[in-house]
N, C-alpha and C positions, 0 to 999 in steps of 0.2 A: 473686459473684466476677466481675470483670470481666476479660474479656478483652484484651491488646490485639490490634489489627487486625491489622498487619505494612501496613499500609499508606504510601505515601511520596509524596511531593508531587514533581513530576515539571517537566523545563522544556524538558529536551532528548528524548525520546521524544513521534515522532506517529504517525498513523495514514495512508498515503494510500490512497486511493480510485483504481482506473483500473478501465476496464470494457476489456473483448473482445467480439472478435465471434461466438468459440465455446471449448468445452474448448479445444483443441490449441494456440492461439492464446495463450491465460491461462498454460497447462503453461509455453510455451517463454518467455513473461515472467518468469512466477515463477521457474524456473529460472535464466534470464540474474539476477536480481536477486541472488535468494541465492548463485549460485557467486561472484557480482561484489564478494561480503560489502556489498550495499549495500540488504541487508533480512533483517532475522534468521528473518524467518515470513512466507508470502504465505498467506492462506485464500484460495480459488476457491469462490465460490459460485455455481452453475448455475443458469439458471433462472431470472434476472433477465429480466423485460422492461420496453425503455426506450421513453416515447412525450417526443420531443422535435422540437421545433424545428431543421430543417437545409434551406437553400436553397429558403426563404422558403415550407416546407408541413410541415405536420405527418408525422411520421415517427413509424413503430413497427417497434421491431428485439427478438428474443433476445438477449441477451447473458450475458455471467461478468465476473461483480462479484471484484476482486481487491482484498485487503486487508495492506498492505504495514506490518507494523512494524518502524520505522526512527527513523532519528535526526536531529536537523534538520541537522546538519552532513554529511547523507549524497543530501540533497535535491537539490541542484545535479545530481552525477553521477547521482543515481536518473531525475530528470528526462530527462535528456541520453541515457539507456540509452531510455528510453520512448518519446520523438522518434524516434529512432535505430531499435530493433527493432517500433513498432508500427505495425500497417498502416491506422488510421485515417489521413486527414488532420489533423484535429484528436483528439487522444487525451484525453478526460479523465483531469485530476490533479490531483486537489483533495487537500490535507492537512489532515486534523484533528488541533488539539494534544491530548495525552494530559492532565489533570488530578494524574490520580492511578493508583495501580495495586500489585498487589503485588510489595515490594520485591525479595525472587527473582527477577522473575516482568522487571523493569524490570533488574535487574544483568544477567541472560540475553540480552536485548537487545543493551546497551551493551557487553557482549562479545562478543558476534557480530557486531557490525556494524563494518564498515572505513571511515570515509569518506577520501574519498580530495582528497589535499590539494595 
């Protein structure tokens, strides 16, 4: 007997990526994001360490990897809150498009999220 998945092909749901430079730091983004409705879910993950390139030497820092799902029509403002509340110079913000995802799981999303117009 076959199942179906509940799976659904997705265009307007992605993923961004921003790092901190500790918990406290990630807390009061994620927070700004979601009361702003301009991220339905942030994951904090602790316990990243970043070795990158910054003013021409090799750098190695702790950081908290945050995982913002959002909608691409929420990008602009999400961006602009990031600039705004984060205390990098330059803040990583990279978005990954969603593919696919469970169709619940994607409606939960796109009703939580405001973007702002």
């Amino acid at each position: 007997m076959q199942q179906t998945s509940n799976l659904a092909a997705i265009s307007d749901l992605v993923l961004v990526l921003v790092t901190a430079p500790d918990m406290n730091t990630a807390r009061r983004l994620a927070t700004c994001m979601v009361e702003a409705r301009l991220a339905a879910c942030v994951n904090l993950l602790p316990a990243v360490e970043s070795h990158y390139w910054w003013q021409g030497k090799i750098e190695q820092s702790p950081e908290v990897l945050l995982i913002c799902k959002t909608l691409r029509a929420c990008l602009a403002a999400l961006q602009a809150l990031v600039r705004r509340e984060h205390p990098y110079q330059v803040p990583e913000f990279v978005v990954v498009p969603v593919q696919e995802g469970l169709e619940a799981y994607i409606d939960w999303v796109r009703s939580e999220c405001r973007p702002k117009g």
